[in-house]
N, CA, C and O of each residue as an XYZ file, in Angstrom:
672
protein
N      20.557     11.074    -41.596
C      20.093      9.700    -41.699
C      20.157      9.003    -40.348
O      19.392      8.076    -40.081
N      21.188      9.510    -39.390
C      21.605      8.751    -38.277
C      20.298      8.973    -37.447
O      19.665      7.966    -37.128
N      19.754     10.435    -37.000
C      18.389     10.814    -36.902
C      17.726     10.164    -36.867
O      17.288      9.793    -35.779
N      17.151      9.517    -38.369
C      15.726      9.093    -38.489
C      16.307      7.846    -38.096
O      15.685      7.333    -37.166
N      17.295      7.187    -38.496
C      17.064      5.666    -37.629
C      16.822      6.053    -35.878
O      15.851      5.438    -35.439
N      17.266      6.620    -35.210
C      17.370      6.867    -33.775
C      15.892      6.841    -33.473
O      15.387      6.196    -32.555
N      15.160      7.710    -34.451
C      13.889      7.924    -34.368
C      12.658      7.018    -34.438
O      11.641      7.018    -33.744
N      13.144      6.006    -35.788
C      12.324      4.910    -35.566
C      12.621      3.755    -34.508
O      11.678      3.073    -34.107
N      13.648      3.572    -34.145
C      13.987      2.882    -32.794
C      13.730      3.312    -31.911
O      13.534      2.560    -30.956
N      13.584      4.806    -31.734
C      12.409      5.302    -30.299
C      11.586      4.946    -30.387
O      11.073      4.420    -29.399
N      10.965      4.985    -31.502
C       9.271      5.004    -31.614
C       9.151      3.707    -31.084
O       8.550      3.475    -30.035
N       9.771      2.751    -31.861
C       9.613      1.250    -31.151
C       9.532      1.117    -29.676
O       8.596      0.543    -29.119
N      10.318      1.542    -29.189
C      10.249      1.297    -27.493
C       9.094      2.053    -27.256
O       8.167      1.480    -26.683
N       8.899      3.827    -27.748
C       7.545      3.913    -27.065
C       6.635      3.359    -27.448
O       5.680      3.653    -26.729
N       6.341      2.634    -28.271
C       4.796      2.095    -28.664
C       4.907      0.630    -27.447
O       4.060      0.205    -26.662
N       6.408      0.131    -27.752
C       5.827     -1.245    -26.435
C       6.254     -0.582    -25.414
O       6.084     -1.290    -24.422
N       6.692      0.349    -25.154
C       6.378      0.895    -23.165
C       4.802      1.422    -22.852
O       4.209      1.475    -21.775
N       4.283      1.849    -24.432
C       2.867      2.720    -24.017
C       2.096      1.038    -24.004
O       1.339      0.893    -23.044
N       2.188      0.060    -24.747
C       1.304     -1.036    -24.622
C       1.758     -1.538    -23.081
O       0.795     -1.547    -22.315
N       2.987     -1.944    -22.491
C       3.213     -2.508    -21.104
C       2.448     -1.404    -20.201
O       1.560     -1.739    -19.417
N       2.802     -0.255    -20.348
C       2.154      0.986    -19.469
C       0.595      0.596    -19.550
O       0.138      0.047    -18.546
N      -0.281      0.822    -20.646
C      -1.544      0.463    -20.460
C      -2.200     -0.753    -20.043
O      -3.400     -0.965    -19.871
N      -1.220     -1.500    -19.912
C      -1.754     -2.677    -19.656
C      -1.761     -3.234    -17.987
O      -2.284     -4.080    -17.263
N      -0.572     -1.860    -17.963
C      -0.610     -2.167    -16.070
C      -1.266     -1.245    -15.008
O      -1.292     -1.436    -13.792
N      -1.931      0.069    -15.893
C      -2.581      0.219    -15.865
C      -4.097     -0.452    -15.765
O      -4.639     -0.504    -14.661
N      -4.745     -0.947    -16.908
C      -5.985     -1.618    -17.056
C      -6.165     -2.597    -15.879
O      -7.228     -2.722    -15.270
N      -4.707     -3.476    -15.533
C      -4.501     -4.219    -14.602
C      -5.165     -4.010    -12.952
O      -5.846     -4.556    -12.084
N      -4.381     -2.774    -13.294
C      -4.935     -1.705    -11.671
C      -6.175     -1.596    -11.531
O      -6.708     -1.940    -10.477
N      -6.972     -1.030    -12.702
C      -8.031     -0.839    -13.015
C      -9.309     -2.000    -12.554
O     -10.441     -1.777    -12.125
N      -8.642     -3.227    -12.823
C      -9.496     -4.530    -12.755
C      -9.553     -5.073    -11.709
O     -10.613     -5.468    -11.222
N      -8.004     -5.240    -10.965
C      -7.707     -5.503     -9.808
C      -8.790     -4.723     -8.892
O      -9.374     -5.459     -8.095
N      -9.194     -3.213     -8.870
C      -9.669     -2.515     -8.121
C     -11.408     -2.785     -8.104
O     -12.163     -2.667     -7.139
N     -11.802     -3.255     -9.770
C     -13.247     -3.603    -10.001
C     -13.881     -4.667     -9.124
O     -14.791     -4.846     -8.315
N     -12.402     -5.558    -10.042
C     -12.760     -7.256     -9.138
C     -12.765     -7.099     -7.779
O     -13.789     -7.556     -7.271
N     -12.110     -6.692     -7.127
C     -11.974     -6.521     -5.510
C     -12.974     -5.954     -4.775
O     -13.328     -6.400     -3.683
N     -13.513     -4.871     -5.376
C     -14.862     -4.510     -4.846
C     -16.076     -5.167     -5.113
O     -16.986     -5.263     -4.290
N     -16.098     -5.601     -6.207
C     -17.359     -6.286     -6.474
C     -17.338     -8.088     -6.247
O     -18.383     -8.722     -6.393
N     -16.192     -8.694     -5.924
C     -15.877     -9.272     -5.351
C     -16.602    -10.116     -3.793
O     -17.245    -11.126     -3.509
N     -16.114     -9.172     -3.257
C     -16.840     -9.669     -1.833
C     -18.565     -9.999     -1.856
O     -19.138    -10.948     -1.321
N     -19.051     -9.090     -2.512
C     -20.810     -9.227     -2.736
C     -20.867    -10.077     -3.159
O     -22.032    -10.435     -2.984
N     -20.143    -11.114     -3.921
C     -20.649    -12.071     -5.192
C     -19.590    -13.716     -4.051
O     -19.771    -14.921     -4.229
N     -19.117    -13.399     -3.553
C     -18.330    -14.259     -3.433
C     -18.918    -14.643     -1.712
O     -18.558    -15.664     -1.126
N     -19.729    -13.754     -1.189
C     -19.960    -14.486      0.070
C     -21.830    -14.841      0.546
O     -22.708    -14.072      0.154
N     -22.013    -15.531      1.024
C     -23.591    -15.602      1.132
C     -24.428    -14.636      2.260
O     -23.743    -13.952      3.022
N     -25.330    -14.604      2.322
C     -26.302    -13.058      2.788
C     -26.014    -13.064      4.098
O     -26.401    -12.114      4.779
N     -24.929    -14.651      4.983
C     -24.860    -14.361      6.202
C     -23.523    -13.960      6.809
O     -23.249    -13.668      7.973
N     -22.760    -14.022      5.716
C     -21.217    -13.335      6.024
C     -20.441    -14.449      5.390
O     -19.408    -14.021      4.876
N     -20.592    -15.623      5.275
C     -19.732    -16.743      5.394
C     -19.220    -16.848      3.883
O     -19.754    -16.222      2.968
N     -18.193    -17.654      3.725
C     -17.437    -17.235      2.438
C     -17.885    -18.888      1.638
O     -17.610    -20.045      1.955
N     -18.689    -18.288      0.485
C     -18.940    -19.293     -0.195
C     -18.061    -20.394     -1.030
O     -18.504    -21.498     -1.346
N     -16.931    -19.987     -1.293
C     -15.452    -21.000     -1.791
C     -14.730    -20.630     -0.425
O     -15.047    -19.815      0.442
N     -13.407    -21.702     -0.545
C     -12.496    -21.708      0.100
C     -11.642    -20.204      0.170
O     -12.048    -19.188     -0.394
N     -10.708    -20.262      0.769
C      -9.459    -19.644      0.857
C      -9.114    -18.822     -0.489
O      -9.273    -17.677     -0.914
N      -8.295    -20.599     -1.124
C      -7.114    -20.380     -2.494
C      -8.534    -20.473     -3.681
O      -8.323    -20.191     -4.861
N      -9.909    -20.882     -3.223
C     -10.482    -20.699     -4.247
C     -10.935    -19.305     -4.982
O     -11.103    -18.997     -6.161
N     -11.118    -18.247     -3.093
C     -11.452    -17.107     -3.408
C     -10.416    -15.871     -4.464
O     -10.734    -14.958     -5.226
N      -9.027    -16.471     -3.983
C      -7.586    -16.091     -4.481
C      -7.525    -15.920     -6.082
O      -7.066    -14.980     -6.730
N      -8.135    -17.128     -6.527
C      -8.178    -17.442     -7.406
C      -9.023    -16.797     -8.652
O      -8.647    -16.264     -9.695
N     -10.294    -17.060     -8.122
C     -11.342    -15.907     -8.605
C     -11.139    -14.752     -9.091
O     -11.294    -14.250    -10.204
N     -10.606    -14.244     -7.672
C     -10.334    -12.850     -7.717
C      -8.970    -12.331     -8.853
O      -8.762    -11.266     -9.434
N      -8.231    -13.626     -8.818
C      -7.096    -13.054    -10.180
C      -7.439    -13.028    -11.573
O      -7.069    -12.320    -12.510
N      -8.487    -14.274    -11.433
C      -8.900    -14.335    -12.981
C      -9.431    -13.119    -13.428
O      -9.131    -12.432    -14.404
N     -10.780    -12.880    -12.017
C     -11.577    -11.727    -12.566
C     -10.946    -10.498    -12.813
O     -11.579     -9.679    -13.479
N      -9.456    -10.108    -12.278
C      -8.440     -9.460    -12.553
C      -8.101     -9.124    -13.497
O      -7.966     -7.930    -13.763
N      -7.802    -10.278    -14.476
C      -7.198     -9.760    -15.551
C      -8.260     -9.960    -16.828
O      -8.013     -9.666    -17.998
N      -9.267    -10.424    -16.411
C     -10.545    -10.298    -17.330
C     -10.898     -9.105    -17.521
O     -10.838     -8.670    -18.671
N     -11.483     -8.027    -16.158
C     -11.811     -6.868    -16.104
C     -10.676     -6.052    -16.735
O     -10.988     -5.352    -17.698
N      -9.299     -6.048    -16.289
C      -8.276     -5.350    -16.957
C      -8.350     -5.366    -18.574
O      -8.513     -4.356    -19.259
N      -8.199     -6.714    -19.078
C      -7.941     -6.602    -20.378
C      -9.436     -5.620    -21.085
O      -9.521     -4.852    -22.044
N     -10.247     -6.019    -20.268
C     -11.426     -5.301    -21.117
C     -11.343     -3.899    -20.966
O     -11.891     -3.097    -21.723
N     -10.515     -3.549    -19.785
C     -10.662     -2.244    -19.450
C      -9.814     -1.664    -20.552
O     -10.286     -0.729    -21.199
N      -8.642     -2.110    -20.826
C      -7.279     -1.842    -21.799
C      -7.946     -1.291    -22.674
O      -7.832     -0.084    -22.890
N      -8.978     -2.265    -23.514
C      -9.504     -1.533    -24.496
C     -10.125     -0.696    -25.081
O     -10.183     -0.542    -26.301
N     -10.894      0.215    -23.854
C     -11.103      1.273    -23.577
C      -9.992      1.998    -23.177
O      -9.628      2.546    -24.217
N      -9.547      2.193    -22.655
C      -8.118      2.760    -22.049
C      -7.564      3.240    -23.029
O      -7.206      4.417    -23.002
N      -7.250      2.031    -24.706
C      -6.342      2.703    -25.544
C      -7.676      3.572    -26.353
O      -7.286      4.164    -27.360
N      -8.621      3.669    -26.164
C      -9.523      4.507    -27.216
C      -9.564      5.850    -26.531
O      -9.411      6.968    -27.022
N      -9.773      5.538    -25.454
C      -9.695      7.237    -24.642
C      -8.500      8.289    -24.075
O      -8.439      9.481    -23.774
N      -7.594      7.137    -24.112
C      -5.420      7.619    -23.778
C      -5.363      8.023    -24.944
O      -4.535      8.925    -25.067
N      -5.984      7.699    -26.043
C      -4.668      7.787    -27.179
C      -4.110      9.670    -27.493
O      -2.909      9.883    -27.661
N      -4.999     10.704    -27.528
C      -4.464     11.539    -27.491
C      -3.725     12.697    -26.548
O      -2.995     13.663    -26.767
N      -4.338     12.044    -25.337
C      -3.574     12.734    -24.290
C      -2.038     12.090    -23.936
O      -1.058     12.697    -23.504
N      -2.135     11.048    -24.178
C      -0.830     10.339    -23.779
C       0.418     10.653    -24.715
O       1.620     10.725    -24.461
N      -0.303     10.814    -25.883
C       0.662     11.306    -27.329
C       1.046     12.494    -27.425
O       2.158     12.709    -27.907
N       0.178     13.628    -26.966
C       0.577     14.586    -26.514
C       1.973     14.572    -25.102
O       3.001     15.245    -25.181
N       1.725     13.912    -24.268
C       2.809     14.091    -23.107
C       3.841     13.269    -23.743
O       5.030     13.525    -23.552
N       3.441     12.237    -24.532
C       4.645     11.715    -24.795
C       6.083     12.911    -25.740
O       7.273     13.201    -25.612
N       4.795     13.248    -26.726
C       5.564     14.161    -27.736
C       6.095     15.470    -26.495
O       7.096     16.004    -26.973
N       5.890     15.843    -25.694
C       6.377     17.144    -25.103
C       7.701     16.438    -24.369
O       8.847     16.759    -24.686
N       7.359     15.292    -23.199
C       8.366     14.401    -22.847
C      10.108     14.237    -23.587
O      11.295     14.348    -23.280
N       9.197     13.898    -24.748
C      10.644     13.618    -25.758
C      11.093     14.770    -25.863
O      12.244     15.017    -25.502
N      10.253     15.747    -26.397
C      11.283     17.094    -27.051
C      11.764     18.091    -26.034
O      12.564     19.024    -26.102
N      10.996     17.579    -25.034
C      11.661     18.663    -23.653
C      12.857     18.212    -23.064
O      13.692     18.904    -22.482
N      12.881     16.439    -23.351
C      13.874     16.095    -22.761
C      13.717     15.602    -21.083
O      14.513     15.236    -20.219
N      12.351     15.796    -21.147
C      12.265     15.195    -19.893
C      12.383     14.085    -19.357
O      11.752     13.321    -20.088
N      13.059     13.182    -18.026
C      13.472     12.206    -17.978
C      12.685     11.919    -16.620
O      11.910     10.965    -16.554
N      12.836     12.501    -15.882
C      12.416     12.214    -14.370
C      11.249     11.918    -13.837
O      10.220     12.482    -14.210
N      11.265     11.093    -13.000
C      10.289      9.630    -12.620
C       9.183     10.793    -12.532
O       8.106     10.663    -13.114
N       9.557     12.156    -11.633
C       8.144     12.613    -11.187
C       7.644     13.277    -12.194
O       6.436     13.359    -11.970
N       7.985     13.972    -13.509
C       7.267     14.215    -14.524
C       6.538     13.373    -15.041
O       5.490     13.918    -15.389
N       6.553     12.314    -15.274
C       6.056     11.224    -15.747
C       4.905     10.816    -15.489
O       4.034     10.362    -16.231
N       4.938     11.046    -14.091
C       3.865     10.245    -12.698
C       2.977     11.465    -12.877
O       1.808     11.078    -12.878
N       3.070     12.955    -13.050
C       2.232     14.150    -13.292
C       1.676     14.211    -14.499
O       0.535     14.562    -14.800
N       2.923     13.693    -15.455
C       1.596     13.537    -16.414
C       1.032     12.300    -17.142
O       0.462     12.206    -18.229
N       1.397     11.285    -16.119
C       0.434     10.196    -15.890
C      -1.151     10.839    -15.391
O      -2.125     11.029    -16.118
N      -1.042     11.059    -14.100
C      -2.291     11.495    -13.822
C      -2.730     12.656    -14.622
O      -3.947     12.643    -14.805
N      -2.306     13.342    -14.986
C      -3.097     14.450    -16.101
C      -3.759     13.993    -16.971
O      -4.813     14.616    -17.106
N      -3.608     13.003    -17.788
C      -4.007     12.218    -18.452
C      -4.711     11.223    -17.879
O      -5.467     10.920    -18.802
N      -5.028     10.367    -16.804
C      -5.336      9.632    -16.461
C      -6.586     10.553    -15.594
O      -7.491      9.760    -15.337
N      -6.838     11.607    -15.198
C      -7.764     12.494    -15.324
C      -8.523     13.058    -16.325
O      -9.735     13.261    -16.246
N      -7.510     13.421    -17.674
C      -8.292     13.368    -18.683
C      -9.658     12.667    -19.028
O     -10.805     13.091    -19.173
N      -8.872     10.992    -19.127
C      -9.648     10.167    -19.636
C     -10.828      9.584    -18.865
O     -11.752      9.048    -19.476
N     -10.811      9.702    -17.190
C     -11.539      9.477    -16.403
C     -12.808     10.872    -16.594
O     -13.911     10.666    -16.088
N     -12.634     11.832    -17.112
C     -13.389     13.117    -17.157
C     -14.440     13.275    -18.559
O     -15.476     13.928    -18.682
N     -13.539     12.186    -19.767
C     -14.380     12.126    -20.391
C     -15.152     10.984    -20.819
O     -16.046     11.026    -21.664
N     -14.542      9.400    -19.846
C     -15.585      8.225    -19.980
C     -16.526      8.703    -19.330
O     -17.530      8.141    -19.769
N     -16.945      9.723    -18.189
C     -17.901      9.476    -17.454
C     -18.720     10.494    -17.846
O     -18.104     11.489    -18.227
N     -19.740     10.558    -17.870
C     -20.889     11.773    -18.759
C     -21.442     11.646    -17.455
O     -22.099     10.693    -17.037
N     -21.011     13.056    -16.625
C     -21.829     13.222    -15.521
C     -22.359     14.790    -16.025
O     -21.553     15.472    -16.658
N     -22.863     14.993    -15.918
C     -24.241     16.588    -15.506
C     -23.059     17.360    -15.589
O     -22.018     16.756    -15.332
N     -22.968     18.729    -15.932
C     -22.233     19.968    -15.959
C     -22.299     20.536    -14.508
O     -23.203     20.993    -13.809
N     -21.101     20.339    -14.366
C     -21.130     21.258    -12.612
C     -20.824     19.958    -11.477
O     -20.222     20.247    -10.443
N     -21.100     19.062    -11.627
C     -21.549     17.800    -10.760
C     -19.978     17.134    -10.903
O     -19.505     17.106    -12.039
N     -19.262     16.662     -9.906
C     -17.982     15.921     -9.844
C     -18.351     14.880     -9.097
O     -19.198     14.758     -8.212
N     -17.147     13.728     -9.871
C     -17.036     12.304     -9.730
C     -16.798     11.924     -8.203
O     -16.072     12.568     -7.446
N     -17.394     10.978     -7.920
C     -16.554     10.808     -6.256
C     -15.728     10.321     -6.001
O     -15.342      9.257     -6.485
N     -15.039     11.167     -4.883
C     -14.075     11.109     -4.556
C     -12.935      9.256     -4.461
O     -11.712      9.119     -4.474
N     -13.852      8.376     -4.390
C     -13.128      7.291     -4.514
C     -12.281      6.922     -6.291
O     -11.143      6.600     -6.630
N     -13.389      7.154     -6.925
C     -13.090      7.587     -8.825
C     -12.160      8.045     -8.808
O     -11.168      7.419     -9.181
N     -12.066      9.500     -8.313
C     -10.570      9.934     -8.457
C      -9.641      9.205     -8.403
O      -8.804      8.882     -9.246
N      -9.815      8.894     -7.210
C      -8.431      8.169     -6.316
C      -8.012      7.015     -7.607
O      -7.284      7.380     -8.529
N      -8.366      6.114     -7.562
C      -8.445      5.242     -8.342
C      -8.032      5.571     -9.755
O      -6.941      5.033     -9.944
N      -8.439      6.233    -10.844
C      -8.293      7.171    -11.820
C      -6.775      7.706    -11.843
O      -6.102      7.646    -12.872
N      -6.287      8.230    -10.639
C      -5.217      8.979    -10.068
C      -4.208      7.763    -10.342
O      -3.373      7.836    -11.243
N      -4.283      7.092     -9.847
C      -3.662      5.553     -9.341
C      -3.152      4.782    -10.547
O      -1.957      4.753    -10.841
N      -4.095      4.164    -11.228
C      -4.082      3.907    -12.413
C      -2.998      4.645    -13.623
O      -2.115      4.287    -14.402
N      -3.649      5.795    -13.240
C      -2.889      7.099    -13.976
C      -0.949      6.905    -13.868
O      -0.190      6.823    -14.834
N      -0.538      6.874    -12.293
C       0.406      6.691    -11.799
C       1.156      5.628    -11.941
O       2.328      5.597    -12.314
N       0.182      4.377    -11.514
C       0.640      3.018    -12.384
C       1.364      2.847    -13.729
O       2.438      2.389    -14.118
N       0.211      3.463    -14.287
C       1.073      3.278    -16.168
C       2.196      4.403    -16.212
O       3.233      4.087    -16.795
N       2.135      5.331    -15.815
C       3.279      6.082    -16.182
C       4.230      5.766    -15.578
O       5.157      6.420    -16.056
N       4.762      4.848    -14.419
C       5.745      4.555    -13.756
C       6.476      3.504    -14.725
O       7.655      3.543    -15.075
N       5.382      2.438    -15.123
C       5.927      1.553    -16.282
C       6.242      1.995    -17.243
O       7.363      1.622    -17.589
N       5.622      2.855    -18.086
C       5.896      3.901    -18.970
C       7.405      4.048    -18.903
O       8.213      3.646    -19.741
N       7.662      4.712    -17.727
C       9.068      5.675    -17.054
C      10.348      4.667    -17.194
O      11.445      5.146    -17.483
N      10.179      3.179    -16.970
C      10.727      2.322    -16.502
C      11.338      1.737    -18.106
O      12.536      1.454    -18.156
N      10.729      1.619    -19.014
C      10.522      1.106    -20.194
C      11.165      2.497    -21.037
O      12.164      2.461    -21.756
N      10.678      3.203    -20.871
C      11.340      4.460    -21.801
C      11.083      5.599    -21.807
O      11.241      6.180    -22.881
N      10.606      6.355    -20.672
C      10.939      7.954    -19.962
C      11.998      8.255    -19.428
O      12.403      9.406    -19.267
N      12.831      6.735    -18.936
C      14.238      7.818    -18.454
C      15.365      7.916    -19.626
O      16.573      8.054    -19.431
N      14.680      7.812    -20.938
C      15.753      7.687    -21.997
C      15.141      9.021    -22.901
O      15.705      9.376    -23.936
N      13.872      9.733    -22.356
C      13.354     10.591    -23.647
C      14.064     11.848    -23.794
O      14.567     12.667    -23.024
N      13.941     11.728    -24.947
C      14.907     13.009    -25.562
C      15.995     12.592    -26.114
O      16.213     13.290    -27.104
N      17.123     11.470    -25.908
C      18.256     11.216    -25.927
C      18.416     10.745    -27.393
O      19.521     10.258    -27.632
N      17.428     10.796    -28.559
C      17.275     10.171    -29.612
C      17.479     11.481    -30.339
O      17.626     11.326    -31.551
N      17.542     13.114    -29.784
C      17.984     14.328    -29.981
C      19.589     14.380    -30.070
O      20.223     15.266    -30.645
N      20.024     13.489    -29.531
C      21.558     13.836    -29.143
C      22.037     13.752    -30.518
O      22.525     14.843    -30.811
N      22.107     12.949    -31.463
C      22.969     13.148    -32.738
C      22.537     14.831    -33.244
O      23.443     15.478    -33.768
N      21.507     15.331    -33.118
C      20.775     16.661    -34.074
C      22.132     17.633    -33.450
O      22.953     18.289    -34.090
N      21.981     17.402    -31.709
C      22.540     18.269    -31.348
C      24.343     18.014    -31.382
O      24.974     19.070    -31.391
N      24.859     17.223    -31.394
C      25.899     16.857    -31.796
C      26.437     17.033    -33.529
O      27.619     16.946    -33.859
N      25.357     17.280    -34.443
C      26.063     17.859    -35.371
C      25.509     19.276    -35.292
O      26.338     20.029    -35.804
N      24.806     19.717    -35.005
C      25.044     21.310    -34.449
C      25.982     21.784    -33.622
O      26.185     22.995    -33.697
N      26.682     21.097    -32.768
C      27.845     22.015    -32.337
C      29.159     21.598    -33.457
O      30.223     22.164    -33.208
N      29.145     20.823    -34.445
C      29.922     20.734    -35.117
C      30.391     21.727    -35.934
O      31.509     22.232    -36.035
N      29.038     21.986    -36.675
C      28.864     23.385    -37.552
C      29.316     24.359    -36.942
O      29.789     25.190    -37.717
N      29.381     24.628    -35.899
C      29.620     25.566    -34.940
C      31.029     25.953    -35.296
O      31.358     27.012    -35.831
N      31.934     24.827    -34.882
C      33.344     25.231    -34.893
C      34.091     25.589    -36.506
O      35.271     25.933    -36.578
């Protein structure tokens, strides 16, 4: 019994570390949209910057977390089984450490970049996609890590604690 409570109190933390994780993720994601597409929209055909300073600042955060949140929601339609997968291996392997996490952040965060984009058979994304993709990838799993990868597995410890009991 001690088990399954441990178990549903994991689950809790991972479902809000995987929502903070995706979301700082999507964040990255938007931050990187807005910023590029940004400058084209924000200055006139002769270089000069059409708002101020703190106006451009400004812009650029909103359009931030506009693009992010929209991105999120894609994010959770195309993460959901790769991430559940690393999560489930994570836990039962017992893995804790920042750089597993961050590997299979981007594994996944490659995943999902491999199958939003319907490019031609044979033909790869460019090289900036990656990067970015990669990044993103790295992003959420660090939050992920921070929130509840350096605790996975540890919701095992009662199983294994009455197995060495039996033992003696």
């Amino acid at each position: 019994m001690k088990l399954v409570l441990y178990l549903i109190g994991r689950l809790f933390v991972i479902t809000f570390a995987l929502l903070i994780a995706l979301l700082a993720g999507s964040l990255f994601i938007g931050f990187g949209l807005a910023s590029g597409m940004f400058p084209e929209l924000a200055h006139s055909a002769d270089g000069a910057s059409v708002f101020g300073t703190e106006t451009d600042r400004t812009i650029l955060a909103v359009a931030s977390v506009v693009l992010g949140a929209v991105a999120s929601f894609q994010l959770v339609g195309l993460a959901t089984v790769p991430v559940t997968i690393a999560i489930a291996i994570s836990e039962l392997m017992r893995w804790q450490g920042m750089t597993v996490h961050l590997v299979l952040g981007g594994v996944c965060a490659l995943f999902v970049m491999f199958s939003a984009l319907a490019l031609p058979q044979g033909e790869m994304p460019a090289n900036g996609t990656v990067i970015v993709s990669l990044a993103a990838g790295f992003v959420a799993a660090f939050f992920y890590w921070l929130i509840a990868g350096r605790n996975a597995g540890e919701w095992l410890s009662p199983l294994s604690e009455q197995n060495s009991h039996r033992k003696d």
